[in-house]
LUMMIKE-329153 format. One record per residue: x, y, z of N, C-alpha, C, O in turn. Coordinates in steps of 0.1 Angstrom, whole numbers, plus 5000, padded with zeros to 4 digits. Layout:
# LUMMIKE-329153
XYZXYZXYZXYZ;...
# end
This chain:
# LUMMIKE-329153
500849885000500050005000500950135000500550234994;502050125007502850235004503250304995503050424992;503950174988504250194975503350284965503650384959;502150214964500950344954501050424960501850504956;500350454972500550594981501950654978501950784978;502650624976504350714968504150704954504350794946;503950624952503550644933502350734929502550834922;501350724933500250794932500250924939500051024931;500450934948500751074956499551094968498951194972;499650964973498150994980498550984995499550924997;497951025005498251045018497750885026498550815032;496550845024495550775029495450625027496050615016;495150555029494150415029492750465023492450425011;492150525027490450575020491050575006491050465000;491550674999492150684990492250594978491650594967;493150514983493650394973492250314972491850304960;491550274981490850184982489450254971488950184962;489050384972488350434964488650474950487850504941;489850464948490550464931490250364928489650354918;490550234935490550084929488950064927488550044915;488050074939486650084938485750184922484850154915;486650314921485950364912486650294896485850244888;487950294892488250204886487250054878486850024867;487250004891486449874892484849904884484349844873;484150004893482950034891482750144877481850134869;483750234876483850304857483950134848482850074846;484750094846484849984840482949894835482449864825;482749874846481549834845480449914836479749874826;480550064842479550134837479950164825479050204818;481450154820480950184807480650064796480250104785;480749934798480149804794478649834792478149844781;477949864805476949914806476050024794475050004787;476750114796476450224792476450164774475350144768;477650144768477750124753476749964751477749904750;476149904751474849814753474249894747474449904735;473449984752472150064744472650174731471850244724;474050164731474450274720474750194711474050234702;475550094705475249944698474049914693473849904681;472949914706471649894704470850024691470149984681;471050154693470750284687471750244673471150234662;472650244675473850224660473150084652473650034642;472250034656471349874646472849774647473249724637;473749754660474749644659473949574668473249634676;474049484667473949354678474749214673475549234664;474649084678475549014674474448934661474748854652;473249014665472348904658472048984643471248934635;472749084639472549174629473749164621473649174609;474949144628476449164628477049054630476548974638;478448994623478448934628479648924636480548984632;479848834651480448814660481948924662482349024668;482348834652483848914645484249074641485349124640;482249134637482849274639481749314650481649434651;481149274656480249354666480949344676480549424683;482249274684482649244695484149384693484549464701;484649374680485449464684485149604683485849694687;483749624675483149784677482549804689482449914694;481949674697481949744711483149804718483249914724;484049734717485149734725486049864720486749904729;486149924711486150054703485350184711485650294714;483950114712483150184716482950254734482350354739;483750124739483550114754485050204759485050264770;486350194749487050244752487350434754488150484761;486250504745485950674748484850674758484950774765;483750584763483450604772484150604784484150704791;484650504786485150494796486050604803485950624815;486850674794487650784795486950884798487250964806;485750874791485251024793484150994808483351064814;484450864810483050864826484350884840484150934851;485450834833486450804846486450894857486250854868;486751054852486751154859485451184863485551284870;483951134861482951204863482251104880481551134890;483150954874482850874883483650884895483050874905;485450904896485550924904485751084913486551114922;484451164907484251284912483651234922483951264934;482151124918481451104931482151034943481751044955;483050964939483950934956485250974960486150924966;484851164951486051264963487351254955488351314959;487251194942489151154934489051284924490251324922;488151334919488351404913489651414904489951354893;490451514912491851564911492451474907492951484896;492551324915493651204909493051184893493851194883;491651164891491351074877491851234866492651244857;491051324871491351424862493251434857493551484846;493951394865495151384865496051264855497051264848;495151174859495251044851494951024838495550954829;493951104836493151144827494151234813494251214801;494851324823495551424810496951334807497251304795;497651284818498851194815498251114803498651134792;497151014805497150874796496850944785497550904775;495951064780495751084766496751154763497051164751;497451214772498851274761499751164758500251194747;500451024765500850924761500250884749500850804741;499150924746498050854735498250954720497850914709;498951074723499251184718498451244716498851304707;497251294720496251344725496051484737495051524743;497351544737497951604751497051754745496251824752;497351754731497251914725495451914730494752024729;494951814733493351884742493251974753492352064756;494551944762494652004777495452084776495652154786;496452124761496952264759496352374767495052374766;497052474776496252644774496852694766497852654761;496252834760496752914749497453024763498153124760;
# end
């Protein structure tokens, strides 16, 4: 536990345990969430078949996700960490020039 708490920058036990928690629970919801937008785009497996509807979800699940991370762990207090997480991984992604200021 230390170790993240020194990697991460975090003071606490509450902390860690609620990053992994929201982590866990974004993940879910965005599975969740892209189901009915699949459903709206006319994909299903039964329309499509297997080979391309599994990897346009998974296409699909991956900008949600990004974009729920920070909204989800606003509700358990992380805000600041995911928002943080958030600009590192998309500028790795080369993506940084979003969080430019002028």
């Amino acid at each position: 536990m230390e170790k993240l708490k020194q990697r991460w920058g975090i003071d606490n036990n509450w902390s860690i345990i609620a990053i992994i928690i929201v982590f866990a629970l974004n993940g879910s919801f965005a599975t969740w969430i892209a189901k009915p937008i699949t459903g709206l785009l006319g994909l299903s497996p039964n329309t499509v078949s297997s080979w391309v509807y599994y990897p346009l979800r998974i296409l699909l699940i991956f900008p949600i996700y990004q974009s729920t991370l920070p909204l989800v762990g606003w509700l358990f207090g992380q805000f600041k960490f995911f928002w943080a997480f958030e600009k590192k991984f998309l500028s790795r992604l080369g993506l940084g020039f979003l969080f430019k200021e002028n």
